[in-house]
ZAMARGU-4260 file (C-alpha; in steps of 0.2 Angstrom, whole numbers, plus 5000, padded with zeros to 4 digits):
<rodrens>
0) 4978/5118/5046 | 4965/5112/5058 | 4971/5113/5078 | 4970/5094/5080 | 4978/5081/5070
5) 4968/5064/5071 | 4979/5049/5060 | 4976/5031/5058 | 4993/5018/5057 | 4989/5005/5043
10) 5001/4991/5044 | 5008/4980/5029 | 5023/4973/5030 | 5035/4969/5017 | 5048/4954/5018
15) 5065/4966/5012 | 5073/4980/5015 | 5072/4986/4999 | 5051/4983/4998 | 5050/4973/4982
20) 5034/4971/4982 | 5019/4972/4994 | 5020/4956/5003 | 5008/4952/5019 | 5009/4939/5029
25) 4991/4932/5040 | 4993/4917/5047 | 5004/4902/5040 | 4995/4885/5038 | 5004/4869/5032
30) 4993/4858/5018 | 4999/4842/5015 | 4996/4830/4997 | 5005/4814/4994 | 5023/4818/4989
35) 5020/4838/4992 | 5021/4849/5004 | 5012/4866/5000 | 5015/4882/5016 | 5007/4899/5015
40) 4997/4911/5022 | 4979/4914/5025 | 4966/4904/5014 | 4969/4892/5001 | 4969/4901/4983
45) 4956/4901/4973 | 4963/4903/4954 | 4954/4909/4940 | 4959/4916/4924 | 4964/4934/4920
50) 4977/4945/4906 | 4992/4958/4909 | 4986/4970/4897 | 4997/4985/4902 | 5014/4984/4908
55) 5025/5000/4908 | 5039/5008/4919 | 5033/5017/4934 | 5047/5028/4934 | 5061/5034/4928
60) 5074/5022/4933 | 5063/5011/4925 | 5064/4999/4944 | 5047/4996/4944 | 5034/4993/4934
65) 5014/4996/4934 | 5003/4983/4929 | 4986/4980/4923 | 4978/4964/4925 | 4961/4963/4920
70) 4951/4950/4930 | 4939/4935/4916 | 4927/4931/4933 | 4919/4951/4932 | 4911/4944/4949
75) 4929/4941/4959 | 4932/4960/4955 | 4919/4965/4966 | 4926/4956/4979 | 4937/4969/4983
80) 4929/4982/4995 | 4943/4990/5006 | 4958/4998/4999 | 4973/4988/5008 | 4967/4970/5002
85) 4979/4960/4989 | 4980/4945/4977 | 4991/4931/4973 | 4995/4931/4955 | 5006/4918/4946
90) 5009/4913/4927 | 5003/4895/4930 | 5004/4880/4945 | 5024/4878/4941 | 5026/4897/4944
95) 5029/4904/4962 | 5014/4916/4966 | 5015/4934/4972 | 5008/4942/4985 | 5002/4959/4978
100) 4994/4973/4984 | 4980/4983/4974 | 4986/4998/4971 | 4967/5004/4962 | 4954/5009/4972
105) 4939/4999/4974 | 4927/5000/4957 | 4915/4987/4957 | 4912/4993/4939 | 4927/4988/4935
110) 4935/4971/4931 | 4953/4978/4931 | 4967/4976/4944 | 4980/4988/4945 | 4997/4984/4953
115) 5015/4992/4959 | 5030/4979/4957 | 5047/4981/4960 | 5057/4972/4948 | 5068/4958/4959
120) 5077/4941/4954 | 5063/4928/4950 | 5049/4939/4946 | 5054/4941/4928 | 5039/4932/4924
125) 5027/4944/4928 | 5040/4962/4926 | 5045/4956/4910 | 5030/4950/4901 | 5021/4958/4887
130) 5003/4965/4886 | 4991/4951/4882 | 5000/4939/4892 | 4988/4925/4902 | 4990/4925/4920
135) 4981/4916/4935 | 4974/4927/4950 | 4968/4921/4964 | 4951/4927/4976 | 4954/4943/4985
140) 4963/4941/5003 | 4965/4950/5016 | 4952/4962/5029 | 4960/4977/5021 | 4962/4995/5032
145) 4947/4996/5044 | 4945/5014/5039 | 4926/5013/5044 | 4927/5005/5060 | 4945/5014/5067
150) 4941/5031/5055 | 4925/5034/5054 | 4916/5029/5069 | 4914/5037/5085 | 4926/5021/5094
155) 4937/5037/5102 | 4931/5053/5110 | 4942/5065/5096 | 4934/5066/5079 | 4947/5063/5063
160) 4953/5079/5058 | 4970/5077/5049 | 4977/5062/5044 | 4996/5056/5040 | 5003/5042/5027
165) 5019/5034/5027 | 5025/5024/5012 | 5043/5014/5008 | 5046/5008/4992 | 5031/4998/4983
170) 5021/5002/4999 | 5016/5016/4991 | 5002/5004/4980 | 4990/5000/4996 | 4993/5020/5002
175) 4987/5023/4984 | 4973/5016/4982 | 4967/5024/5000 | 4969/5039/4994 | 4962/5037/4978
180) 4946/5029/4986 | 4940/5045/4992 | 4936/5036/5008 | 4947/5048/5017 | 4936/5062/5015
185) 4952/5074/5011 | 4938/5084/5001 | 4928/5098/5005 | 4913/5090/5009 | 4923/5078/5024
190) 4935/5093/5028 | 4950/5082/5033 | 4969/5088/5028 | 4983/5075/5024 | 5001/5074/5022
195) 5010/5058/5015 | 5028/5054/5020 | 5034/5043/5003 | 5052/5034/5004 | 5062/5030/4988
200) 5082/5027/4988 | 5082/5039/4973 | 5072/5054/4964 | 5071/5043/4949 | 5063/5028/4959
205) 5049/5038/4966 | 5034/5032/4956 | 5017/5038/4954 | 5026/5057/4950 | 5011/5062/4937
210) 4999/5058/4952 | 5007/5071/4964 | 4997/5085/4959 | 4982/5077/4957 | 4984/5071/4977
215) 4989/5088/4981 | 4975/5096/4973 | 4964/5082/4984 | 4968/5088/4999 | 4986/5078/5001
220) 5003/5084/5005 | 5016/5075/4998 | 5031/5072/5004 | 5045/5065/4995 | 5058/5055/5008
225) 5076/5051/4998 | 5087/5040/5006 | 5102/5040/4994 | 5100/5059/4988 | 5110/5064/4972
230) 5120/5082/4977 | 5105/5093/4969 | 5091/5085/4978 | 5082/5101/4990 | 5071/5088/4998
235) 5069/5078/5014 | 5081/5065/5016 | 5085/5052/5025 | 5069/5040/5029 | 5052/5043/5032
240) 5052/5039/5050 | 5064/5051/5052 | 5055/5064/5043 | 5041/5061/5054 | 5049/5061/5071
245) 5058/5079/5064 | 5039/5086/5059 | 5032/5077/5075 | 5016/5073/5080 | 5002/5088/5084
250) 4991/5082/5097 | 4995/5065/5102 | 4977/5058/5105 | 4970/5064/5090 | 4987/5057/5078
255) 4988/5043/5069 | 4996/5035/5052 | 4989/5026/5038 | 5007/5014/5033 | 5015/5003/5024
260) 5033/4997/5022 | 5047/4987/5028 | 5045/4979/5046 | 5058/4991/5054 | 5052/5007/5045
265) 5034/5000/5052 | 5040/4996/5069 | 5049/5013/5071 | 5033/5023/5067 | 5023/5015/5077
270) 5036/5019/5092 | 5036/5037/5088 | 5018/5036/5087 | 5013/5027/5103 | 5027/5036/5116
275) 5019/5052/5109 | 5004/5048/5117 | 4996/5042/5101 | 4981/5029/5105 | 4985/5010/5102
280) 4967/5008/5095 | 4972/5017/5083 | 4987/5005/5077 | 4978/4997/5064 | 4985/4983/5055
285) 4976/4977/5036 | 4981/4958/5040
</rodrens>
């Protein structure tokens, strides 16, 4: 393990304790129409016309599901350049939309979408629908994890060195695709070692499994946090703040976190972080 640990925290906030779904939140904005009263966040939606083509369990309890959505407009894929940034999707202008995360990495040969969603009342529409179903997406959203400015460059006197990821729940899509961009420089060539703290309730909620090795053999420990273990679990338990303060945090100035997750899973790493000595520069946030 290199002698200095360098990590950058990532922010995206999910609005439940049980992290449903990737949800971030910029600024609201009010927009008004006779007889209507539309609120969100961030821009306006743009929506164009895409298709579910894969839809299957993302693990074994079957509480999520990953998704395929391949984009009609091959140029609104290309929008997306920074792992971290999401999409609205709904069925049609009657349907509520989500607020989703990407969970691939940025392809701009590539007009597909993939997404982690944590099946919840009222989004039956989207968990439950077959392959070939039509669905709206809207533009990309969102600034995404400044890896470049707050990674890469020389902003702080302490080169990146190692870097450590947290994930709750269906936080784990935006974490995904960081790691699966390559922009992390885990490999040989960038010399960076990684660990990832990822949170499920159970064993058989953790999704992603068939993607372990591959990370590890990347350069990225996993870590699998259970907060509900069964008797024969020989993991971590408890939650993966927890697993962090207990590991601790190797050379405060060059530490760091890439994260996302519930509010108070956020706001306690960024506690342990910070009163470690950890810079606040390096506190990033994706919205």
């Amino acid at each position: 393990m290199a002698s200095a640990w360098t990590l950058i925290l990532l922010f995206c906030l999910s609005t439940s304790r049980d992290g449903a779904s990737a949800f971030f939140f910029p600024k609201p904005h009010v927009r008004v129409q006779p007889n209507v009263l539309f609120m969100g966040w961030g821009p306006d939606p743009i929506w164009s016309s895409a298709k579910l083509t894969v839809n299957e369990a993302a693990c074994k309890s079957e509480a999520s599901v990953c998704l395929e959505v391949e984009l009609e407009n091959e140029e609104s894929s290309k929008e997306y350049k920074v792992p971290g940034q999401y999409v609205q999707l709904r069925l049609d202008e009657d349907t509520k939309p989500l607020f989703l995360a990407i969970s691939s990495p940025p392809n701009e040969e590539s007009n597909v979408f993939e997404f982690l969603v944590k099946k919840t009342e009222g989004n039956e529409w989207l968990t439950s629908a077959s392959s070939g179903s039509a669905v709206e997406i809207s533009q990309v959203l969102g600034d995404g994890f400044p890896i470049d400015e707050n990674l890469d460059s020389l902003k702080y006197d302490f080169p990146t060195q190692n870097i450590i990821l947290l994930a709750a729940g269906s936080g784990i899509a935006p974490i995904k695709a960081a790691m699966d961009s390559g922009l992390l420089k885990t490999d040989e060539k960038g010399g960076r070692t990684a660990r990832l703290y990822y949170g499920e309730r159970t064993p058989d909620d953790l999704c992603f499994v068939e993607e372990f090795v591959k990370w590890e053999a990347a350069g990225f420990e996993v870590v699998p946090v259970i907060s509900q273990p069964p008797d024969e679990w020989k993991g971590r338990s408890g939650y993966v703040q927890n697993a962090l303060e207990e590991d601790g945090v190797p050379i405060p100035r060059n530490s760091g976190a890439l994260l996302c997750g519930m509010k108070e899973m956020a706001e306690s790493v960024k506690d342990i972080l910070t009163k470690a000595g950890t810079f606040e520069g390096r506190v990033l946030t994706n919205f």
